[in-house]
C-alpha positions in Angstrom: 0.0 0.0 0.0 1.2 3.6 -0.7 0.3 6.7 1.3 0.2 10.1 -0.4 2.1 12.3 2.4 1.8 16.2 2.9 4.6 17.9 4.3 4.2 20.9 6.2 6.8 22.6 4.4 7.3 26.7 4.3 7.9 27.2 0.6 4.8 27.2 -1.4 6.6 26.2 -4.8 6.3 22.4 -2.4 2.6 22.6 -1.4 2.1 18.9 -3.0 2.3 15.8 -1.6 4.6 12.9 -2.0 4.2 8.8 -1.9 5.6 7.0 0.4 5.5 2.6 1.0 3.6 1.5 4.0 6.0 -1.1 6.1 3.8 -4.1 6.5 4.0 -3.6 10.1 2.0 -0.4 9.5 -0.6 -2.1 6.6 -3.6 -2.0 9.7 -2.4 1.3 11.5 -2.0 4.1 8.7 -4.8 5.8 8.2 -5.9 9.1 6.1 -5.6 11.8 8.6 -2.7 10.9 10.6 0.8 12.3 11.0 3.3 10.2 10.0 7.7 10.6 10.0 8.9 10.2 6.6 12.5 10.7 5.2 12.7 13.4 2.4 16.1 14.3 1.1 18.8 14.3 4.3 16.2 14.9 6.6 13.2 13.4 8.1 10.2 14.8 8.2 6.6 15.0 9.5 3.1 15.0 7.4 -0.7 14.3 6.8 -1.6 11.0 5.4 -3.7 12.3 2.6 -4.7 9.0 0.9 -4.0 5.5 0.7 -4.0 3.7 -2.5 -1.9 0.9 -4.3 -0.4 2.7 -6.9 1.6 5.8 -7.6 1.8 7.6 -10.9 6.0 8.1 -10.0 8.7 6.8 -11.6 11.1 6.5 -8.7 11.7 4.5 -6.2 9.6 5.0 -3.1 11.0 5.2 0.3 8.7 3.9 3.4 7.5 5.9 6.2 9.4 5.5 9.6 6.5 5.6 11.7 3.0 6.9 12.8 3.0 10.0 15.0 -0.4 9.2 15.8 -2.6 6.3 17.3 -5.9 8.3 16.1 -6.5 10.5 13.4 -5.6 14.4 13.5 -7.8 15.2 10.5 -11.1 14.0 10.1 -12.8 13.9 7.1 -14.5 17.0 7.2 -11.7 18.6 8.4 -9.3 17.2 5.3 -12.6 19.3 3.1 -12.3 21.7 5.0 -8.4 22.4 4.5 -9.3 21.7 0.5 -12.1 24.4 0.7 -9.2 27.3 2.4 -6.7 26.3 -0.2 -9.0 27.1 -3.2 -10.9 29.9 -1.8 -7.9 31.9 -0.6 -5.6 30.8 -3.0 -3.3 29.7 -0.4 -0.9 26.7 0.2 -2.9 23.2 1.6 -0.3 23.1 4.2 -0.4 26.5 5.3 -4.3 25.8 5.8 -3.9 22.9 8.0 -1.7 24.3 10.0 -4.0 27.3 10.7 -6.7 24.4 11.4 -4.9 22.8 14.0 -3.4 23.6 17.5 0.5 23.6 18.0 0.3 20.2 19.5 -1.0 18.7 16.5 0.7 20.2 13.4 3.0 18.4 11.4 6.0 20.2 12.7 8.9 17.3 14.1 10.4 19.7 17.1 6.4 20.4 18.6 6.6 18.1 21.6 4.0 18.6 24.0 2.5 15.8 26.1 -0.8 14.6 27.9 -0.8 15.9 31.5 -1.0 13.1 34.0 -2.2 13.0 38.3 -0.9 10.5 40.0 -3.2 8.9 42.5 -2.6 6.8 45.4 -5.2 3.8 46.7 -4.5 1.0 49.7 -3.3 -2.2 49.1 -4.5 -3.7 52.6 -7.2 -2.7 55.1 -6.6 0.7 56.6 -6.5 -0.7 60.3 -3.5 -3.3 58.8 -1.7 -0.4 57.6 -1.3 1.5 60.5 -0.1 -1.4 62.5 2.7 -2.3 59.8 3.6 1.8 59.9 5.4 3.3 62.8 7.2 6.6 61.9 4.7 9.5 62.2 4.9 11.0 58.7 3.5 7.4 57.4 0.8 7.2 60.0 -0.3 10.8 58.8 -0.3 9.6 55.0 -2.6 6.8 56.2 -5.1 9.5 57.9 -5.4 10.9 54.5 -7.8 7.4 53.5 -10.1 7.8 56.1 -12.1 10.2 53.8 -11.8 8.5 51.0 -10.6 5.5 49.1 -8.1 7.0 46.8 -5.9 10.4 47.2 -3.5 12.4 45.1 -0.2 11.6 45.8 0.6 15.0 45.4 -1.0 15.4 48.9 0.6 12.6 50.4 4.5 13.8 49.4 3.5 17.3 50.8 3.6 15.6 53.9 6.4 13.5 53.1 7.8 12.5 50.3 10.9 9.3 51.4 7.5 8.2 53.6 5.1 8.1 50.6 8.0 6.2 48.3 8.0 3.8 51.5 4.8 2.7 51.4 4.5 2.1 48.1 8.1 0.1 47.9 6.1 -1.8 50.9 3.4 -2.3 48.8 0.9 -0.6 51.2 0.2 1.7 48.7 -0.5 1.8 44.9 0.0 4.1 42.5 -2.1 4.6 39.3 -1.7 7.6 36.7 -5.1 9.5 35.3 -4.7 11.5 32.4 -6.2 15.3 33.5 -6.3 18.3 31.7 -5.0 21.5 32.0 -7.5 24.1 31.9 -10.5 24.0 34.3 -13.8 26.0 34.6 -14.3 26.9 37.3 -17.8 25.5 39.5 -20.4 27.9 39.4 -23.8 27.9 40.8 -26.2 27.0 38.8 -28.2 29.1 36.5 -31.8 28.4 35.4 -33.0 29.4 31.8 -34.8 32.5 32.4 -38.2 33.7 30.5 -38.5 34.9 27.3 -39.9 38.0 26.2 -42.6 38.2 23.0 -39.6 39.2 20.8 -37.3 36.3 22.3 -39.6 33.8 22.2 -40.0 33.9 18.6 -36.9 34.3 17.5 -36.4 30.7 19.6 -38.6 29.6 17.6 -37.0 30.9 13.9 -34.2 29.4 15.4 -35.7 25.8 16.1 -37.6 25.6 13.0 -34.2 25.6 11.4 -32.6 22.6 12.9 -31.1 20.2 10.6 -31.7 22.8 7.5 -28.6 24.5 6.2 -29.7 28.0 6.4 -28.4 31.4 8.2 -30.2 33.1 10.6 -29.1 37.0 11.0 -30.6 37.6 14.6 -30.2 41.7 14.7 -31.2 43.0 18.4 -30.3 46.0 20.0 -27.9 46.5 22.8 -29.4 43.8 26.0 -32.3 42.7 23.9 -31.2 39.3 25.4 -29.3 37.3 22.5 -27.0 35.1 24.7 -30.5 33.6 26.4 -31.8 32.6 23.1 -28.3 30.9 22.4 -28.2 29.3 25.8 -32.1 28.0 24.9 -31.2 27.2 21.4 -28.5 25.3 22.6 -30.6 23.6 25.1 -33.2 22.3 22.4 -30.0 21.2 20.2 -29.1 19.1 22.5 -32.2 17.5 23.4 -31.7 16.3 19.6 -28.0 14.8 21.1 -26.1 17.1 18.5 -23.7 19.4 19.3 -23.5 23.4 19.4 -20.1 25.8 18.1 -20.9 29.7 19.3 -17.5 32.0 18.6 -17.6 35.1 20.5 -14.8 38.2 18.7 -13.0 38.9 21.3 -10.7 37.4 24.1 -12.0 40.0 26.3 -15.9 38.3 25.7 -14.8 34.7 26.6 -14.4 35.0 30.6 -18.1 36.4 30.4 -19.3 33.8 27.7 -17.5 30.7 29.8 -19.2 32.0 33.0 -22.4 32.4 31.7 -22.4 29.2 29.8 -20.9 27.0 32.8 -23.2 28.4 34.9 -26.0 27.0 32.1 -24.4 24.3 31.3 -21.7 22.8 33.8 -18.8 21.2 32.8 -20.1 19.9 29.3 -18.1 23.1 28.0 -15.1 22.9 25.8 -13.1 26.5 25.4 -10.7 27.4 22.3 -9.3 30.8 22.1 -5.8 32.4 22.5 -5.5 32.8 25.7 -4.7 29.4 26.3 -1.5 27.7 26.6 -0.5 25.3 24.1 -0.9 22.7 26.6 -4.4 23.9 27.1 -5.2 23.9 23.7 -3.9 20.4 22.9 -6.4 18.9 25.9 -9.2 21.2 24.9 -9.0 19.8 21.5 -8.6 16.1 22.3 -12.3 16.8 24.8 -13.7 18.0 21.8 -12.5 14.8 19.6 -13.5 12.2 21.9 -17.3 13.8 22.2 -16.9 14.4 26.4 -18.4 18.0 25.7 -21.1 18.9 23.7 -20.6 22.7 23.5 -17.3 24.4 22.3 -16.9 28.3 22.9 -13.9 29.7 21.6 -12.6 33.0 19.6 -11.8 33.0 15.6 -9.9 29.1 15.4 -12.4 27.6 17.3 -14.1 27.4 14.2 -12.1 24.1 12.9 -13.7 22.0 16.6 -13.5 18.3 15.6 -17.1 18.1 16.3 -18.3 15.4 14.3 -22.4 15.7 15.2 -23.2 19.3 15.1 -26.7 20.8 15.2 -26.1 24.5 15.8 -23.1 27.3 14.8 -23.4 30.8 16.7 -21.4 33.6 15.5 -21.7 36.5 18.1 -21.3 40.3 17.1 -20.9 38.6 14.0 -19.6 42.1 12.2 -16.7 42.4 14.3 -13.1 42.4 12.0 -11.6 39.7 14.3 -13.1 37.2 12.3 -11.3 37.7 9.8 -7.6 36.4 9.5 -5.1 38.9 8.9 -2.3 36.5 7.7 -2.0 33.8 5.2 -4.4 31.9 4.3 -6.8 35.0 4.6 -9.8 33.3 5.8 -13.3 34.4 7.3 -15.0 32.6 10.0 -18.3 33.3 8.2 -17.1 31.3 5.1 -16.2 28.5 7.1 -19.3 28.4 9.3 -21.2 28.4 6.1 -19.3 25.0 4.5 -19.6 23.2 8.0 -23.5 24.4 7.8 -23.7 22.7 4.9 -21.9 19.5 5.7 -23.9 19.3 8.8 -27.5 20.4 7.5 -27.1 22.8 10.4 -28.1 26.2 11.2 -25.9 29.5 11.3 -26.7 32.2 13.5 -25.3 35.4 13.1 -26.0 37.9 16.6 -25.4 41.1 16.6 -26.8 44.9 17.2 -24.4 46.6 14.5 -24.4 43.6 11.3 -22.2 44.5 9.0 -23.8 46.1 5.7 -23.2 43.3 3.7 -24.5 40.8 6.1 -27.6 43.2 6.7 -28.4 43.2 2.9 -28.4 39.7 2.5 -30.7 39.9 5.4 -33.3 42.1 3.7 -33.3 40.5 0.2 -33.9 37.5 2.3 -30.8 35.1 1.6 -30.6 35.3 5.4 -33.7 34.9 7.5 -33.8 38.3 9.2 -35.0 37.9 13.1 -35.1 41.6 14.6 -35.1 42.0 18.6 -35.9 46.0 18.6 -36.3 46.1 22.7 -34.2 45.7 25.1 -35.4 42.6 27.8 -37.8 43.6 30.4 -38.5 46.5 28.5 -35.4 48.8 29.4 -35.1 52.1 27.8 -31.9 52.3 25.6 -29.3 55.1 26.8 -29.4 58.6 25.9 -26.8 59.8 23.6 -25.4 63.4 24.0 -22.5 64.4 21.4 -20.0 66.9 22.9 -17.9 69.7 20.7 -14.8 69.6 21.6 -13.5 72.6 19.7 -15.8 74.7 22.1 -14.4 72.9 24.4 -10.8 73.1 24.0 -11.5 77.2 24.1 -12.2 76.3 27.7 -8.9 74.3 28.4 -10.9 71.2 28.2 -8.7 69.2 25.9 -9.1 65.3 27.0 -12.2 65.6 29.6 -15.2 67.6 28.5 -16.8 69.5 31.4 -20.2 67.3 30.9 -18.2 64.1 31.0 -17.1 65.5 33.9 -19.7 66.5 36.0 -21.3 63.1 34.8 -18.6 61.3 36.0 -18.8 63.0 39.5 -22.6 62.9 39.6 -22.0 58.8 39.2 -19.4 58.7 42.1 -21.7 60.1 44.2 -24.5 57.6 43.3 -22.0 54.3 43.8 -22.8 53.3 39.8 -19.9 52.5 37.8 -18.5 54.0 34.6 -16.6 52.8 31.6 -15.0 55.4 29.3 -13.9 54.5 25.6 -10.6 55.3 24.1 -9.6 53.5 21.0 -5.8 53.7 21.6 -3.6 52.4 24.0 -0.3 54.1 25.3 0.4 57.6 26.9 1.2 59.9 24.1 1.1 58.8 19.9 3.7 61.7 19.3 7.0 62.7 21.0 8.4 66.1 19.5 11.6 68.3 20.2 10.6 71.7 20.0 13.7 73.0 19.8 14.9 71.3 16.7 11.9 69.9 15.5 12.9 66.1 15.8 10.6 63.5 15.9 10.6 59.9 17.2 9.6 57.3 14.6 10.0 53.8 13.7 13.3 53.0 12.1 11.7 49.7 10.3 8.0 51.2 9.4 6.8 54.6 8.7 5.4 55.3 11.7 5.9 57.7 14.9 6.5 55.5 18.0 3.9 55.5 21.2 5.5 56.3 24.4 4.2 53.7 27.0 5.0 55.8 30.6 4.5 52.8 32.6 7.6 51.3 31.1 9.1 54.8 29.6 9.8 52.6 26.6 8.7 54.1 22.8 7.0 51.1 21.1 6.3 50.5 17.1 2.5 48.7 17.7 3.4 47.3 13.9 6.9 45.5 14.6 7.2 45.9 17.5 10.7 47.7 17.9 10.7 49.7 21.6 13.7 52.2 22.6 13.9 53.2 26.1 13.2 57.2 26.1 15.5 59.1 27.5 15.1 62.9 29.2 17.3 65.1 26.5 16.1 64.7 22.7 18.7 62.7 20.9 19.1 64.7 18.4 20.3 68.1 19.5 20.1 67.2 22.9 17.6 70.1 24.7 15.6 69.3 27.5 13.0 70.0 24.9 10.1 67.2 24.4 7.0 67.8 23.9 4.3 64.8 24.2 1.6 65.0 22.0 -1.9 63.0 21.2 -4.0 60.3 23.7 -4.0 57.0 24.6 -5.3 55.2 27.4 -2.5 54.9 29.6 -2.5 59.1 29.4 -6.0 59.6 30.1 -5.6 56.9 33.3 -3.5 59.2 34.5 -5.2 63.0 34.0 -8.8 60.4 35.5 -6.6 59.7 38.5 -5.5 63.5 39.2 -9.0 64.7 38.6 -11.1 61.6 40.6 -8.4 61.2 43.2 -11.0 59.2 45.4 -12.0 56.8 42.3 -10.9 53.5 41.6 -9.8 53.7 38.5 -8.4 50.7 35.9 -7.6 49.7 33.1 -8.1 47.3 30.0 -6.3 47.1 26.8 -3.4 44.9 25.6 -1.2 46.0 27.8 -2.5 45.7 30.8 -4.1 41.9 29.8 -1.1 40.0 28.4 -0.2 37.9 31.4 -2.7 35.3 31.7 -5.9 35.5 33.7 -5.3 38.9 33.8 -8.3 39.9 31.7 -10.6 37.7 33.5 -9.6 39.3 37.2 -10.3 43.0 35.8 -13.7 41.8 34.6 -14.1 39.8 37.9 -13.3 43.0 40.0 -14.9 45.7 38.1 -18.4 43.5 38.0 -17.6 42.9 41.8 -17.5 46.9 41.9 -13.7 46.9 43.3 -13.3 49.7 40.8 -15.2 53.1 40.3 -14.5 53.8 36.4 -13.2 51.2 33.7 -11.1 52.9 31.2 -10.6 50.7 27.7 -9.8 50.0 24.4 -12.4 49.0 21.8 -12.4 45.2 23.6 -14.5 46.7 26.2 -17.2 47.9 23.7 -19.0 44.6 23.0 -21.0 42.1 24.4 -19.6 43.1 28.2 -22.7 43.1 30.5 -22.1 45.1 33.7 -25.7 45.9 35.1 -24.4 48.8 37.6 -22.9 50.8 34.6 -24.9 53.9 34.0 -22.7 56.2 32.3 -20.8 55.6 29.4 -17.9 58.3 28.1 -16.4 57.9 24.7 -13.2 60.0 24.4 -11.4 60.8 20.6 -14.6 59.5 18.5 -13.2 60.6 15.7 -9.9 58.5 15.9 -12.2 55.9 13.7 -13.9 57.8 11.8 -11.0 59.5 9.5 -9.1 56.2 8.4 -8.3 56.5 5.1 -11.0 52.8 4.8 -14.3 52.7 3.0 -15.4 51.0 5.8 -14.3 53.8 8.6 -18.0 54.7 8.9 -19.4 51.4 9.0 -16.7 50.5 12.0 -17.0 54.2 13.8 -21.1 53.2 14.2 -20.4 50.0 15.1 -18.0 50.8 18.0 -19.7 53.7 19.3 -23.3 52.0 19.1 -21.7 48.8 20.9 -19.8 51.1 23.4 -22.9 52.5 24.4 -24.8 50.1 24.9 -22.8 49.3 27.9 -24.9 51.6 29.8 -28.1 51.4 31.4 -28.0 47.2 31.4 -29.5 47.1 35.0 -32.6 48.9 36.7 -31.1 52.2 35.8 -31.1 54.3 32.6 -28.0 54.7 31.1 -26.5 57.9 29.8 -23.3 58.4 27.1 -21.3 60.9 26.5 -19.3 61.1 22.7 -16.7 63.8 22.9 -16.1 65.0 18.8 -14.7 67.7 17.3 -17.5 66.7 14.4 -20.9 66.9 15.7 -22.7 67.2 13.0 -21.3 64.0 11.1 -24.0 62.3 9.7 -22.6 58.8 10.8 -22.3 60.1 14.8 -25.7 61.5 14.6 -27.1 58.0 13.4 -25.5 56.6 17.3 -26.8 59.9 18.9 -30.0 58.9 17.6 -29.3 55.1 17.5 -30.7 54.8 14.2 -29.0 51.8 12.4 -31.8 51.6 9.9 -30.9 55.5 8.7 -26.8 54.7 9.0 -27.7 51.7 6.9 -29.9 53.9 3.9 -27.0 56.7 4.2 -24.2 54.6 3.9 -25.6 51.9 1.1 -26.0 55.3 -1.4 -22.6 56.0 -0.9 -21.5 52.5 -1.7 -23.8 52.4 -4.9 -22.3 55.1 -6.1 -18.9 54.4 -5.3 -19.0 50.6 -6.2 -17.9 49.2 -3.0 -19.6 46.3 -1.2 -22.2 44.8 -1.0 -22.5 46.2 -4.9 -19.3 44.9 -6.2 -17.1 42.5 -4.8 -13.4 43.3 -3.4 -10.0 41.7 -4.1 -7.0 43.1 -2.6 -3.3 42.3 -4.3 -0.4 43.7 -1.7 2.9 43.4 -3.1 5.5 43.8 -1.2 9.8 43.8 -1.0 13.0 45.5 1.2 14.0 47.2 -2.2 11.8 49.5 -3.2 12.2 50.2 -6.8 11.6 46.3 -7.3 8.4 46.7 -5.3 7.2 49.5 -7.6 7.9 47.8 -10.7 6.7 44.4 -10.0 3.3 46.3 -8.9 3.3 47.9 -12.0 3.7 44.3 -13.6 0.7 43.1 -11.7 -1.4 45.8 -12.5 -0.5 45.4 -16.5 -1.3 41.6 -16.4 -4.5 42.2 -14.8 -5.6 44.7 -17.0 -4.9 42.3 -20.1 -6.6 39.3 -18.3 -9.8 40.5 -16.5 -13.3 41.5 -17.7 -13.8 45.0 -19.0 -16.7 45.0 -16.5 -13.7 44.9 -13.7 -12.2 47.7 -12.1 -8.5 48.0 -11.6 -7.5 50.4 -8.9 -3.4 51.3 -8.4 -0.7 50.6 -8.1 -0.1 52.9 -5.3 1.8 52.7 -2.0 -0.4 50.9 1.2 -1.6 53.1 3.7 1.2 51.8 6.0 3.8 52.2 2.8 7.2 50.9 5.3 6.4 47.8 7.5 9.7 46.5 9.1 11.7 47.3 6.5 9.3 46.0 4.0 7.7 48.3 0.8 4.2 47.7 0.4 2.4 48.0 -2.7 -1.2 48.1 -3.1 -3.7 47.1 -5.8 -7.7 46.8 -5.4 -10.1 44.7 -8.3 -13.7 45.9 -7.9 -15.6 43.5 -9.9 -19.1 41.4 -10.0 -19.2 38.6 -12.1 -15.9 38.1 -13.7 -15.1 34.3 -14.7 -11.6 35.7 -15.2 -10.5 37.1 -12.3 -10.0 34.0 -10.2 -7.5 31.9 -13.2 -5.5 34.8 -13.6 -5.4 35.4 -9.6 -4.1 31.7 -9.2 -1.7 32.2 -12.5 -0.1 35.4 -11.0 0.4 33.7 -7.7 1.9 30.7 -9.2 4.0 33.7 -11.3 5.2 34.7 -7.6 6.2 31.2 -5.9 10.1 31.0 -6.9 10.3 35.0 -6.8 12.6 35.6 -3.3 12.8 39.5 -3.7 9.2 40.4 -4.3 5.9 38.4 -2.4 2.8 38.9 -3.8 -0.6 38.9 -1.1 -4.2 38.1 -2.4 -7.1 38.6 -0.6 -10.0 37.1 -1.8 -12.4 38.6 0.5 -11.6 41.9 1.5 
């Protein structure tokens, strides 16, 4: 028998696979799906068995595999599909999107060595009362104490007391030791949490929902701010598995998952599997192997989780389903959506798609009715939505009120007073974006990318939040040496620090990447500020969705316009989105909620849409600009990036691409650029850019694939598709 091997090797120019013998000690253990050590050249390597047949359509002599990395398989059928289906729609290497698919533990990579986690336990050989009278030294006697509450113990318990005394009793043969594979990450045991009852608008949206089982179709369930979507996920979940099929729900952000897992345990128990980044490899490996052995029947997880080795499942819930994060940045460029839609349709299962702010495109398709639109227009138990009041700062600034408006303020104070909590929005981390010598006018930027470096106080380091360079700052400028910085712009770590100063009596903290990068430190500032250890949350945009903290009543949003003047089509579309989410923060509990959106543009149509939280009017405003403009949901988007360390070659090659496109494509196709990328100089790399606007062009994807294969043995210039922009 011969197996057809993948390699997980780097170079795309290799993305095929390669036949290999099977030893006949290995005829009844190979199996499609399975990593297996094969030599190739000088070196030995790991790969995916990706079929088994009894010929191969080479001429040279086949060398036999050295062994199976695997008892069981790593990739299940529909997972193998799966890996097909991100290679052809993103135009990306099969290895590349396997590896993406699975967790460290599991890829094909020979120097990845990370084990099962094992407890030892310890049991009696002989009666209790038998063993005392053979054991005489204290320590032994006090091991012994440990079985009079039970019949086995952790021997981890046993050598804290002494650990010559516990190897003694086992050498004696008083005690036996046995080993139980555990896993590393734990929920944690919650009280439990009954299904509460629906409202008229919940209640039938449940029912939408159950009326879909076992149809492949997509549900777009649109309800404003706590209109109650995670209790019709938790009750459609419920139903699913009265029907003994499993459920997938991916939440956007990290910073949603301590909530989610809380809410869901407290639902659900144990029968929870978790997938997101912040787990450990470790972590990841034993959450996977849960999942493939069908001990849970839930899986929660961020963008990844999306590949779960569930093999029975009856529901996929995409939460704030219009949030970027989705989306992978990095080769190959896939969506969650797309790949929630393939396993919908391998499953005959429903997708649900939650969230207040849907993107336009996902909105559309729920109006012309290829999604089954379900709209939740109140919030549960009939809570009034907050109210919005939009702040001028350039009136403000003529009153020295540059970060804080004077509202914001006396709202704050008003809320301190009242014991209710506040959470204030700034989409940027750091102290200060610019550092500037007014004396000679120097700057500090990036060496590597063409970008000014944020000064983080904390650490008085200058960081590049592209490559991540950092320089420690020192007092004098560098470059003409006057005690003459100046620190200009806002991040979060600044406006901490003026909160502080003004609210000395405050508890004040904050949440952004910076202050959650060691682990569990997201989930204790979400645990402390719900257990109202803190006054005032202050935050990036990973506080604006989904968090639910009823005693928030006032919600500030500082800089609203950082959004809104990104040189994106889509800066609109994401400025509603996160100022709508953000505000819906307030007013959860038995009190109305109140926001507060400092701009220097208040009359921007797309900032009066959130004063007035009109989605339905954002949505008519923003659809006639992308009509006329020819940008989704009207035409489609493919983006072409090319990009080198020498510029000139980066220019010409562009240039190239362009050409060839323009030779190839439909007339009906737009070609937009060359021209340099918005971030032109990314660690020392030139980036080209190069948009197609097209609709129905038969072309585009042949000559997409035959530019990329153009690119494959080309080591000075990289070319970057994205199909789905």
């Amino acid at each position: 028998m011969i197996a057809s091997v993948l390699l997980e090797i780097k170079a795309k120019s290799v993305d095929k696979t390669f036949d290999y013998l099977i030893p006949e000690s290995l005829n009844n253990v190979i199996k499609i799906g399975m990593r297996v050590l094969v030599p190739f050249a000088s070196q030995q390597l790991e790969g995916y068995v990706i079929e088994i047949k009894n010929h191969s359509n080479t001429s040279l002599e086949l060398k036999e595999i050295l062994k199976n990395i695997d008892e069981e398989v790593i990739l299940n059928p529909e997972l193998l599909e799966i890996g097909a289906y991100i290679k052809e729609s993103t135009l990306s290497s099969l290895s590349s999107a396997y590896s993406t698919m699975l967790p460290t533990a599991l890829k094909a990579r020979k120097k990845t060595q990370i084990g099962k986690k094992y407890e030892t336990y310890l049991s009696l050989q002989i009666p209790l009362n038998q063993a005392y009278l053979l054991c005489k030294k204290e320590p032994q006697k006090e091991i012994l104490e440990l079985f009079e509450s039970g019949v086995v113990i952790s021997k981890k318990d046993a050598q804290s007391i002494s650990l010559s005394s516990t190897n003694t009793l086992i050498k004696k043969g008083i005690l036996k030791e046995d080993k139980e594979e555990s896993y590393r990450y734990q929920i944690k045991e919650l009280e439990q949490d009954l299904k509460k009852a629906l409202n008229e608008e919940q209640t039938m949206a449940l029912k939408k929902i159950k009326q879909s089982f076992g149809q492949s179709k997509t549900i777009l369930l649109k309800g404003v701010t706590g209109s109650g979507k995670t209790e019709i996920y938790m009750q459609s979940i419920e139903e699913i598995q009265k029907l003994k099929k499993q459920a997938l729900v991916l939440v956007p952000e990290i910073s949603l998952t301590p909530q989610f897992i809380r809410n869901f345990a407290r639902r659900f128990k144990s029968n929870i599997a978790v997938l997101h980044s912040g787990l450990n490899d470790g972590e990841k490996y034993d959450e996977w192997r849960k999942i493939e052995r069908e001990e849970v029947s839930i899986v929660i997880g961020a963008r990844s989780a999306i590949f779960a080795p569930l093999k029975n499942l009856g529901i996929i819930i995409i939460d704030e389903c219009h949030s970027d994060s989705y989306k992978q940045e990095n080769r190959p460029k896939y969506h969650a959506h797309d790949i929630a839609l393939f396993r919908s349709k391998y499953h005959h299962c429903p997708v649900i798609l939650g969230s207040a702010t849907p993107s336009l495109e996902t909105y559309a398709r729920g109006k012309k009715g290829l999604y089954e639109l379900v709209l939740l227009n109140h919030r549960v138990h009939k809570n009034p939505l907050p109210e919005v009041t939009l702040v001028d700062m350039a009136k403000e600034a003529k009153n020295h009120h540059f970060i804080m408006s004077e509202l914001l303020e006396l709202k704050i104070e008003d809320r301190l007073k009242k014991k209710e909590q506040i959470m204030i929005l700034l989409n940027r981390r750091g102290h200060s974006t610019t550092i500037h010598c007014s004396s000679c006018g120097f700057t500090y930027k990036c060496p590597y990318c063409d970008i000014t470096l944020t000064f983080h106080k904390s650490t008085k380091n200058l960081r590049c939040h592209y490559c991540g360079y950092t320089k420690f700052l020192e007092n004098a400028c560098p470059n003409c040496h006057e005690d003459a910085l100046n620190y200009y712009g806002l991040g979060t770590e600044k406006l901490e620090s003026a909160m502080k100063e003004k609210f000395p009596s405050a508890r004040i903290i904050r949440m952004d990447t910076d202050t959650t990068n060691k682990k569990g430190a997201l989930e204790k500032i979400e645990e402390e500020f719900r257990a109202h250890h803190y006054d005032i949350l202050i935050g990036t945009q990973m506080i604006s969705k989904g968090l639910d903290f009823p005693n928030v009543t006032l919600v500030g949003i500082v800089s609203a316009d950082i959004t809104l003047n990104l040189p994106d089509f889509r800066s609109g579309e994401k400025t509603f989105a996160l100022l709508y989410q953000a505000s819906g923060r307030a007013g959860r509990g038995n009190i109305k909620g109140e926001v507060i959106i400092e701009t220097y543009n208040p009359d921007n149509h797309v900032l009066n849409c959130v004063k007035n939280q009109d989605f339905e009017k954002f949505y008519e405003y923003e659809m006639n600009i992308r009509k006329t403009l020819k940008y989704p949901p009207y035409y489609y988007l493919a983006h072409l990036e090319v990009k080198s360390k020498n510029y000139e070659e980066a220019k010409n090659e562009s240039a190239k691409v362009a050409h060839f496109l323009k030779r190839k494509l439909n007339k009906t196709s737009i070609i937009l650029g060359p021209t340099t990328a918005n971030m032109f100089r990314i660690n020392n790399v030139y980036h080209f850019e190069i948009m197609i606007k097209y609709r129905f062009d038969e072309n585009l994807k042949p000559a997409l694939k035959e530019l990329d294969d153009l690119f494959l043995l080309n080591h000075k210039v990289s070319l970057d598709i994205d199909m789905s922009y």
